[in-house]
C-alpha positions in Angstrom: 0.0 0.0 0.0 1.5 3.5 -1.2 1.5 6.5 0.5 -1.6 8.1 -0.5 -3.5 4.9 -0.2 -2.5 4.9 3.6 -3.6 8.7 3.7 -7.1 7.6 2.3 -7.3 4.9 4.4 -6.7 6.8 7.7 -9.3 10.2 6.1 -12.0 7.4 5.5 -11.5 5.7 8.8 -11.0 9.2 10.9 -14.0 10.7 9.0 -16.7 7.5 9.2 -15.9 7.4 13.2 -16.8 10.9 13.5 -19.4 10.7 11.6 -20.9 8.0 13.9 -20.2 10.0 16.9 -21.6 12.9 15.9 -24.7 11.4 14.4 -24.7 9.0 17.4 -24.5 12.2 20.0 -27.4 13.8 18.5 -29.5 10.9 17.9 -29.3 9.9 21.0 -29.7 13.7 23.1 -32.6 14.2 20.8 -34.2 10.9 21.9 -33.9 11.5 25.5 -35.7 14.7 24.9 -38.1 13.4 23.1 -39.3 10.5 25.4 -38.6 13.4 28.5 -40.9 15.7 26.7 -43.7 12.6 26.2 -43.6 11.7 29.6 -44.0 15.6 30.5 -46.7 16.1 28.5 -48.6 12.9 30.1 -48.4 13.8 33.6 -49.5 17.9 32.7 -52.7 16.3 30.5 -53.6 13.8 33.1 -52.9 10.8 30.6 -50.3 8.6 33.1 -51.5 7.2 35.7 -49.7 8.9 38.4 -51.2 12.2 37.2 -54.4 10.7 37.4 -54.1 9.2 40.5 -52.8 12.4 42.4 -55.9 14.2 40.5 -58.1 11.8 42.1 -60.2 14.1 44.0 -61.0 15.8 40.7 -63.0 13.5 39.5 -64.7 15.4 37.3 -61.3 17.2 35.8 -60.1 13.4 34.7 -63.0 12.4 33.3 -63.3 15.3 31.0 -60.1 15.2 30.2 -59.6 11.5 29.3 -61.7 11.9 26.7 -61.3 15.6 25.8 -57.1 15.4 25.9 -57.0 13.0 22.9 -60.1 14.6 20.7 -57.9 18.0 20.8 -54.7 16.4 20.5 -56.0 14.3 17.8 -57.1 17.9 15.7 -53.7 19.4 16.3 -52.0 15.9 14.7 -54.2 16.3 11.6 -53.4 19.9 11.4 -49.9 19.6 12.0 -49.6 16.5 9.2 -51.9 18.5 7.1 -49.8 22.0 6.5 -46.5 21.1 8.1 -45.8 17.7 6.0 -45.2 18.2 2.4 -45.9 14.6 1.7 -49.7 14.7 3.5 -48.5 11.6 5.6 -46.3 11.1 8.9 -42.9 9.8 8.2 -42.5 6.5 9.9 -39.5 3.7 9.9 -40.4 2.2 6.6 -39.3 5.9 5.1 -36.1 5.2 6.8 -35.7 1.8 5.1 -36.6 3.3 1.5 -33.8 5.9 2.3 -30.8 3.7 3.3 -31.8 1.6 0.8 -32.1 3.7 -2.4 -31.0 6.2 -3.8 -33.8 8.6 -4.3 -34.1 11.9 -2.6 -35.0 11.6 1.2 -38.1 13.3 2.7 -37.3 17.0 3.4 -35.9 17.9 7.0 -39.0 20.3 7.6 -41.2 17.0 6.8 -39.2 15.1 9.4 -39.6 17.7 12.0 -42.5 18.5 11.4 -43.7 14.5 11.6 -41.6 14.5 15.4 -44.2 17.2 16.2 -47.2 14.9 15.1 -45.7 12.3 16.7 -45.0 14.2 20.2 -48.4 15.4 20.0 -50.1 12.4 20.2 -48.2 10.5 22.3 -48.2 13.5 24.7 -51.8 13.7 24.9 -52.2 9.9 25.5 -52.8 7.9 21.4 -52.5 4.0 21.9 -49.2 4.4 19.4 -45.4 3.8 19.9 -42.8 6.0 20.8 -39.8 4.1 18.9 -41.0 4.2 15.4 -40.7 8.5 15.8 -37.5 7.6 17.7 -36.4 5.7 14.6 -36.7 7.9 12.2 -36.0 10.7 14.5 -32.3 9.1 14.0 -32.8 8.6 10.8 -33.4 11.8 9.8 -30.6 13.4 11.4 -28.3 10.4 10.2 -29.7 11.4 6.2 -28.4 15.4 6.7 -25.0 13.9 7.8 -25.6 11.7 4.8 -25.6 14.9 2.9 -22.3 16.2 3.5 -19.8 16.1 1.2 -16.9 13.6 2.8 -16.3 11.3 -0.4 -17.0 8.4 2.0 -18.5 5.3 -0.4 -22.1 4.6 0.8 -22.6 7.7 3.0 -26.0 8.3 3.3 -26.6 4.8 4.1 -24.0 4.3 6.6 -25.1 8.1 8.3 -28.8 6.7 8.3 -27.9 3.4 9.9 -25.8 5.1 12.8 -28.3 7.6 13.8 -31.3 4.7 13.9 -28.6 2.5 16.5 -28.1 4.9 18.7 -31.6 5.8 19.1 -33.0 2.3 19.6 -29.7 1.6 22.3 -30.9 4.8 23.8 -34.4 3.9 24.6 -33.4 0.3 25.5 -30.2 0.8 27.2 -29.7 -2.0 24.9 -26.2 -1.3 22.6 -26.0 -4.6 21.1 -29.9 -4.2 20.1 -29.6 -1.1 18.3 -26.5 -2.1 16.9 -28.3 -5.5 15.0 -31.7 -4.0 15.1 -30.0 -1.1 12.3 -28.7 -4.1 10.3 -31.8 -6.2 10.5 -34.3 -3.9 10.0 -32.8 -1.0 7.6 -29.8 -1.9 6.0 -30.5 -5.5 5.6 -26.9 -7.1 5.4 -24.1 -7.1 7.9 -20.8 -5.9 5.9 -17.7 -4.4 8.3 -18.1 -1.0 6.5 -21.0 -0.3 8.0 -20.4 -2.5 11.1 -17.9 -0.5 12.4 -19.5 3.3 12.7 -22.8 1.8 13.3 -21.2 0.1 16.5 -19.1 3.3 17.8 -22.7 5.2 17.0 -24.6 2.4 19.3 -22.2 2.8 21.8 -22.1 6.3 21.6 -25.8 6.1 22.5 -25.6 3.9 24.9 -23.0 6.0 26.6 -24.7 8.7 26.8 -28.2 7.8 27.8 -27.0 5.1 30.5 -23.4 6.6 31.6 -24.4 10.2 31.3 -28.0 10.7 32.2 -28.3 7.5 34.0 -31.8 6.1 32.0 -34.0 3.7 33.6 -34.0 0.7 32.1 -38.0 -0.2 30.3 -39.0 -3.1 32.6 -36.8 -5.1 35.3 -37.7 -9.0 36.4 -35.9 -11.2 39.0 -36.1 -14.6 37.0 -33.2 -17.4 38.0 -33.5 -20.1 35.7 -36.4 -22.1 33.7 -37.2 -25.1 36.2 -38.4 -27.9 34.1 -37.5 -28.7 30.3 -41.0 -29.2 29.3 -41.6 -25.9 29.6 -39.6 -25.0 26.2 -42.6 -26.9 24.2 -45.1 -24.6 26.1 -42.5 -21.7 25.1 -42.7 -22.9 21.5 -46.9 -23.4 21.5 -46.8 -19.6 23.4 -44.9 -18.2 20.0 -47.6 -20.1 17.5 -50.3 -18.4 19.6 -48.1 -14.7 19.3 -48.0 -15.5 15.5 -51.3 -15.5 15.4 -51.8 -12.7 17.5 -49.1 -10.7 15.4 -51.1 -11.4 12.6 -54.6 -10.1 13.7 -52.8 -7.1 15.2 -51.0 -6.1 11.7 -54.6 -7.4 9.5 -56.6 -5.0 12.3 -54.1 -2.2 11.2 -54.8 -2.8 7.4 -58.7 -2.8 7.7 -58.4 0.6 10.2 -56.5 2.4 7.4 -59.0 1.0 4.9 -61.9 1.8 7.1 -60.3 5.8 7.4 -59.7 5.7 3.9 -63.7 5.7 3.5 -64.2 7.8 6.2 -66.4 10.8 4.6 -64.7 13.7 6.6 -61.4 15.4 5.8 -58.4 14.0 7.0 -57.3 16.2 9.3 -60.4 15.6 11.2 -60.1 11.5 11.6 -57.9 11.7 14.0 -60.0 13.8 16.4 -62.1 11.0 15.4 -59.6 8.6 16.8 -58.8 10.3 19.8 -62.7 10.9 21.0 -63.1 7.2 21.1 -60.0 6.2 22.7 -61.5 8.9 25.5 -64.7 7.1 25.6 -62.9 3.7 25.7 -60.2 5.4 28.4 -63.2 5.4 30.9 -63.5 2.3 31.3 -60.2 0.7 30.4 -57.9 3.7 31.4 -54.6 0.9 30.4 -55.4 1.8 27.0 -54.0 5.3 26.9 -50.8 6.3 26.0 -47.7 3.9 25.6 -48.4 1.9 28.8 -45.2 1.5 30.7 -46.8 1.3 34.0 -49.1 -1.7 32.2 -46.1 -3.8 30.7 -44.2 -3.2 34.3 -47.4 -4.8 36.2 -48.0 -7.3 33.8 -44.3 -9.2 35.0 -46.0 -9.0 38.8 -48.2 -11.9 40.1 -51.7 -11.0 41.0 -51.3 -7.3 39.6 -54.2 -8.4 37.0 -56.6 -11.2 36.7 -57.4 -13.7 33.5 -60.3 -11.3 32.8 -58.7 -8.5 33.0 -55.9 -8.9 30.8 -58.1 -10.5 28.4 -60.4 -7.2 28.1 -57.3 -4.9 28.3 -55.7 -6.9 25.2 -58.8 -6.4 23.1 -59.2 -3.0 23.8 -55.7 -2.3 23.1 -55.4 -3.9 19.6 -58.7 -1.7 18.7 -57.8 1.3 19.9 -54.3 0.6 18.5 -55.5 0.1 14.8 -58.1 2.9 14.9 -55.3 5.4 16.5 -52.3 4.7 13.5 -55.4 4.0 10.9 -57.2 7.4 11.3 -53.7 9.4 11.9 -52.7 9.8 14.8 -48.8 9.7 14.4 -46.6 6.5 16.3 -45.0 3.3 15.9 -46.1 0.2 16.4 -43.4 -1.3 18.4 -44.4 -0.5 21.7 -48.2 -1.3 21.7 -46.7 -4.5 20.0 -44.7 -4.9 23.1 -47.8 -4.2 25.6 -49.9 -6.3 24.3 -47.6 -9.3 23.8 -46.5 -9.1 27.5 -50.1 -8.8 28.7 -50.9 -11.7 26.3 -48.0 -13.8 27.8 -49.3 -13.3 31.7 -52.6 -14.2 30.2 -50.7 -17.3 28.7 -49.1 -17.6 31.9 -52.1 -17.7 34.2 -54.1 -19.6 31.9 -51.7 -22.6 31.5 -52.2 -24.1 35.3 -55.3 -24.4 34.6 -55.3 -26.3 31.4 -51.9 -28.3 32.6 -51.7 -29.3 36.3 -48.0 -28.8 36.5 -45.3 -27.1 37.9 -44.3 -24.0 36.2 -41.1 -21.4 36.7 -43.0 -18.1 37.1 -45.2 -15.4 35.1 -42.0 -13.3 33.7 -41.1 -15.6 31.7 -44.2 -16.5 30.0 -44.7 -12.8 30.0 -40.9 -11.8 28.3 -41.6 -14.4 26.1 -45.1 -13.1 24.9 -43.7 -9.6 24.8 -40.4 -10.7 22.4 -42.4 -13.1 20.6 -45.4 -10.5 19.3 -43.0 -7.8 18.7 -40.7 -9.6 16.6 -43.5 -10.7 14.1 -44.8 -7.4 14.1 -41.3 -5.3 13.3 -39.4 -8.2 11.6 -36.3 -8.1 13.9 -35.8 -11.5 15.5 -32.3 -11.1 16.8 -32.8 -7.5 18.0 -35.9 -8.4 20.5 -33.9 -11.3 21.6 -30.5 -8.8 22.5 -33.2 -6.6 24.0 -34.5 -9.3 26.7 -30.8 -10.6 27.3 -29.4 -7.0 27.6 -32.1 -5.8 29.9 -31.9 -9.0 31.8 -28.9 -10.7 31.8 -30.7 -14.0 31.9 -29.3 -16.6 30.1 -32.1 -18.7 31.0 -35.0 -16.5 30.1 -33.1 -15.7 26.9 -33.2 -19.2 25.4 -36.9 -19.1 26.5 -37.4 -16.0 24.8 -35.4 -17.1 21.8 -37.4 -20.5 21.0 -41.0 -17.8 21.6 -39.5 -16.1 19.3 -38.2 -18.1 16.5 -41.7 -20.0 16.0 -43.7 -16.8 16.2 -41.8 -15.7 13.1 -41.7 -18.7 11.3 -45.7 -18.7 10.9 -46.2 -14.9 10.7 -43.8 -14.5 7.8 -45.1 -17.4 5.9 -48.7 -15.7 6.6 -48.1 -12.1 6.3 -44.3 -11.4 5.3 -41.2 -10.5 7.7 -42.6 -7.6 9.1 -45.4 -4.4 8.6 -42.7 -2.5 7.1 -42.5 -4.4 4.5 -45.8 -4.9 4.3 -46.0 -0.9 4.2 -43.1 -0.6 1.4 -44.3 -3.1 -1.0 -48.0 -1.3 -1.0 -45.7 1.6 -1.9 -43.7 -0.5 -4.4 -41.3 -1.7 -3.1 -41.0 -5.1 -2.5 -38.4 -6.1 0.2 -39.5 -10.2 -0.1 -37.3 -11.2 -2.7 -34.5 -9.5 -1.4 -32.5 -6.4 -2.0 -31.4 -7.0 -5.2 -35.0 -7.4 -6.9 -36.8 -4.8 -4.9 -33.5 -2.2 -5.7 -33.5 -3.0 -9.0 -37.4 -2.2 -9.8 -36.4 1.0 -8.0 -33.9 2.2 -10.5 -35.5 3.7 -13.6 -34.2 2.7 -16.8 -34.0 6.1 -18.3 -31.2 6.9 -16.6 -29.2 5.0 -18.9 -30.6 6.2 -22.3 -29.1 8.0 -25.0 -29.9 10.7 -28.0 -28.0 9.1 -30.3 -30.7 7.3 -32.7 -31.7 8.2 -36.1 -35.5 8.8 -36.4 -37.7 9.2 -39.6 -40.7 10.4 -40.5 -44.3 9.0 -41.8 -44.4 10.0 -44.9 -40.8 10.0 -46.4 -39.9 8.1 -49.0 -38.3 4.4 -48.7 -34.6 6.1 -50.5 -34.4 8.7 -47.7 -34.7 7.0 -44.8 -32.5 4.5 -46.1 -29.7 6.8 -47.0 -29.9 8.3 -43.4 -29.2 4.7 -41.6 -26.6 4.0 -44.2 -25.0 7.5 -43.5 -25.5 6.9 -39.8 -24.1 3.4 -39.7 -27.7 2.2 -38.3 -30.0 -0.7 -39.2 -33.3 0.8 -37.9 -34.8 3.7 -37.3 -37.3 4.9 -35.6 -40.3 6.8 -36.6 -42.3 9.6 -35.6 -45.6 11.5 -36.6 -46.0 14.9 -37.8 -46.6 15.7 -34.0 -43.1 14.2 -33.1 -44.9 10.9 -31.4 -43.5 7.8 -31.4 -45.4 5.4 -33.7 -42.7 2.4 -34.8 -39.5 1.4 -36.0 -38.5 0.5 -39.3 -35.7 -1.4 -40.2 -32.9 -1.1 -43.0 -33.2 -4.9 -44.2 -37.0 -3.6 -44.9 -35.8 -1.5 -46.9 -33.3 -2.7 -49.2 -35.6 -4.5 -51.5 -38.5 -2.0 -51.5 -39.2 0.3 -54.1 -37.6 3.6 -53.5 -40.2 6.0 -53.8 -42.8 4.7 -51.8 -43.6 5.7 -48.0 -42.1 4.3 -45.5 -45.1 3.9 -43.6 -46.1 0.2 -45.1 -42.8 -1.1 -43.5 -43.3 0.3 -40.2 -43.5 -2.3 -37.3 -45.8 -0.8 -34.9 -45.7 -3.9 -32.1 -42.1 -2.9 -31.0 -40.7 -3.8 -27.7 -40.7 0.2 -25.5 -39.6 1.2 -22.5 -41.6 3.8 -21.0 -39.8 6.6 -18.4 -41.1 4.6 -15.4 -39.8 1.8 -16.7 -37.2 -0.1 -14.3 -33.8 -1.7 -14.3 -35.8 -5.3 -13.3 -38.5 -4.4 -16.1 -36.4 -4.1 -18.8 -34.6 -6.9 -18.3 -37.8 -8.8 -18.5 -39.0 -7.0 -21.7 -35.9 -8.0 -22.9 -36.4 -11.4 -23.0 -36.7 -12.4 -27.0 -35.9 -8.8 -28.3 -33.6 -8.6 -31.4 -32.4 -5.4 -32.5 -29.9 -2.5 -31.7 -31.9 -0.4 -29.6 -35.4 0.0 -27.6 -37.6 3.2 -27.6 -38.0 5.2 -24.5 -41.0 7.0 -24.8 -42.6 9.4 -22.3 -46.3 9.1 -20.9 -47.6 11.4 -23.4 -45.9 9.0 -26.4 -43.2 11.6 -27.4 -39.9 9.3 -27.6 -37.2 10.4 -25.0 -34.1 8.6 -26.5 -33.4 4.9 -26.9 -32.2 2.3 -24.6 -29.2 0.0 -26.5 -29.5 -3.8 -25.1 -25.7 -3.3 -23.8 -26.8 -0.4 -22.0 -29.5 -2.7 -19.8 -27.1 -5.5 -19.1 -24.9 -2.4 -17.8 -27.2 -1.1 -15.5 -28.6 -4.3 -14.0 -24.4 -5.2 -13.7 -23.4 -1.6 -12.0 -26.2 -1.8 -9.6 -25.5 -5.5 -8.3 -22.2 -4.9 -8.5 -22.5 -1.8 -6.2 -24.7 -4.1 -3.4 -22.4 -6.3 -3.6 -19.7 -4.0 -2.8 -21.7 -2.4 -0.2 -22.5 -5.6 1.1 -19.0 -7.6 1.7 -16.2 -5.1 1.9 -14.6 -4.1 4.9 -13.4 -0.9 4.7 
């Protein structure tokens, strides 16, 4: 290695670990304030349940403003969403994904901030949504204007998004290792070194700062020693089949909410007010339904804190209210409601289970971890990051494992059912189809135009069979193509069409009409399908209105579908 490759070496390596701290430090400060300013906002509108409890001889005061907090707050979300967000719709985690993972222009920062706003908003004033999905692309976002600078680092933006996301997911866990695999998993989809690295030192860096700095509490805490009898692993197994399907109604509920909104006759700023006045209503009888639900997911670990019945109603209400809060608007994740209702589902499991098997059993935590990990998993697609969250948080071993084997069947059914997670559910009703894998879904994302070209000769209807024929000679071409009086695209003729016919005739008998064309949406992946049986030098590339843009030569196709796997694959395995 020469000189100036060592100097490169050392600017790329100095310049990606800064990056990641910086990016890291921000992420991470900004999701500390965030959650800090939710939590605020909860106890000053009477939505957590120590405010409400300390209000209690206001009675009237809570009851007005259980249902009245999240009407108004609801209003200000659609407002905000409506005039602050260019794109008319809350920027969410799977916006994150789409940016790390191509190459198109990232949602403005105003959008972003704007969308935090929405998203502090409603979980402030108590909507049955998630904090970590804002918190996710709250790191996100600041990761894509790093992305933006000009370093000459290869695979910037990418990296930049992917370090902001892992130190805001270690932040809110206290979980390093979680946001460090929970940023591969989820958003950049492949595990390669160059990304490794600054995505680590920006997971630590989060860590660092939310646990060493500002001393975080950790999200729930259990005193479990060890799983007592083997046979409980089957009933850990048959726990995840049941989260499966659970995972499943939860994410079909959220489908048929937005459908159902989507029919709603009222304007959209207005559903979700909607929302929010029925999650009041519900709130007065099943107050656990409001807001995030720490308090809930901490009592649900604690024997005798809630009954069969009680969990049961508080599970239903809370995949309702969930759906109808992210379907009509209201801005959030889906994370932690995931995470409520699987842990309230696993105590359920847990309490149940004597009662169906007469046996000996090692506790409700563990039935109600694995519930928690098991549900969550299905519902964000990131299998290894819930199970570093319940080991990280714990440092059980034992309940690990159990967690793990929850875990692993609950994805196994729900991706065969629904796919690996709602975020790719969300992208591929957006187009863009994650289930194949990178390479297919990237490759329908990359427009074929890009790799046209003017150089073409073109003729005329009308013009004589000589003319047309002395141009491709002159031009070294063997076809042509041919456009009407208005400059549309209507064929291609071809020069061995030519040769033999009589040479003052029109063209216009010899034109082929049922060409292969590429239109200017037409992508990397659809072209090479088009391709398939296509003889000639060139295809048309012709606008929406039918004026022809340029041509696409074959080589140029094979190119493009090389440069871009080529480029995954560099992003994918190199090191450095």
């Amino acid at each position: 290695m020469d000189r100036q490759d060592v100097q490169r070496t050392v600017y790329q390596i100095t310049m990606v670990t800064v990056v990641a701290v910086v990016v890291g430090s921000i992420a991470s400060l900004a999701a500390i304030g965030f959650v800090d300013a939710v939590l605020w906002l909860n106890d000053a509108l009477l939505v957590s349940p120590y405010a409400r409890i300390q209000a209690e001889d206001h009675h009237a005061l809570v009851v007005a403003a259980t249902v009245a907090v999240p009407t108004v707050g609801g209003l200000l979300v659609g407002l905000i969403v409506r005039w602050l967000v260019r794109e008319r719709r809350a920027l969410a985690p799977p916006d994150a994904i789409l940016a790390a993972q191509t190459r198109r222009p990232a949602p403005r920062f105003r959008s972003g901030l704007a969308s935090t706003l929405a998203a502090l908003v409603s979980l402030g004033c108590g909507a049955s949504v998630g904090q970590y999905g804002p918190l996710v692309y709250l790191g996100a976002m600041f990761g894509n204007v790093a992305g933006r600078i000009r370093l000459n680092l290869r695979h910037q933006r990418s990296i930049a998004i992917a370090c902001g996301v892992a130190a805001a997911i270690a932040t809110a866990f206290n979980a390093p290792i979680a946001g460090l695999v929970f940023a591969h998993e989820v958003i950049l989809r492949h595990y390669s070194l160059r990304a490794f690295a600054p995505v680590t030192v920006a997971s630590a860096t989060g860590y660092i700062i939310a646990n060493v700095i500002f001393d975080r509490p950790a999200l729930f805490l259990v005193s479990f020693e060890r799983v007592e009898h083997s046979y409980e692993f089957v009933l850990f197994a048959l726990e995840g089949v049941l989260c499966a399907g659970l995972a499943v109604t939860f994410m079909l509920l959220l489908r048929a909410s937005a459908s159902l909104a989507g029919r709603y006759p009222v304007p959209s700023w207005l559903k979700p007010a909607t929302a929010g006045g029925i999650l009041g209503l519900v709130a007065l009888w099943i107050p656990e339904v409001l807001g995030i639900g720490q308090e809930t997911l901490r009592f649900a670990t604690i024997e005798g804190a809630f009954g069969v019945g009680e969990l049961a109603l508080i599970i239903a209400a809370k995949l309702l209210v969930t759906a109808l809060c992210i379907g009509f608007g209201f801005v959030g994740g889906v994370f932690s409601p995931a995470l409520l209702i699987g842990i309230l589902f696993g105590a359920f499991y847990g309490l149940v289970l004597p009662y169906l098997l007469p046996l000996p059993y090692s506790g409700l935590e563990v039935y109600a971890i694995c519930g928690m990990m098991a549900l969550a998993s299905s519902v964000i697609g990131a299998p290894l990051t819930t199970i570093l969250i319940v080991f990280e948080l714990t440092r059980s071993y034992d309940l690990t494992i159990a967690a793990m084997v929850a875990v692993v069947f609950s994805n196994l059914i729900s991706y065969r059912v629904m796919g690996r997670s709602l975020f790719d559910l969300q992208l591929r009703a957006r187009g863009f189809d994650l289930s194949l894998g990178r390479d297919k879904a990237i490759l329908e994302n990359h427009p074929i135009r890009d790799y046209h070209t003017r150089a073409f000769t073109t003729a005329r209807l009308g013009e004589t069979v000589v003319a047309v024929r002395q141009r491709l000679v002159d031009d070294d071409r063997t076809e042509a193509m041919v456009l009407d009086s208005a400059g549309l695209f209507r064929g291609m003729v071809r020069l061995q069409q030519l040769v033999a016919a009589p040479a003052d005739i029109a063209i216009d008998s010899r034109v082929m009409t049922d060409v292969t064309r590429f239109r200017e949406d037409t992508t990397v992946w659809r072209s090479m399908e088009l391709l398939r049986g296509f003889l000639g030098e060139a295809v048309p590339l012709t606008g929406n209105d039918g004026h022809l843009i340029g041509v696409v030569p074959e080589e140029a196709v094979i190119r493009a579908y090389l440069e871009i796997v080529h480029d995954l694959r560099e992003e994918e395995n190199e090191a450095a």
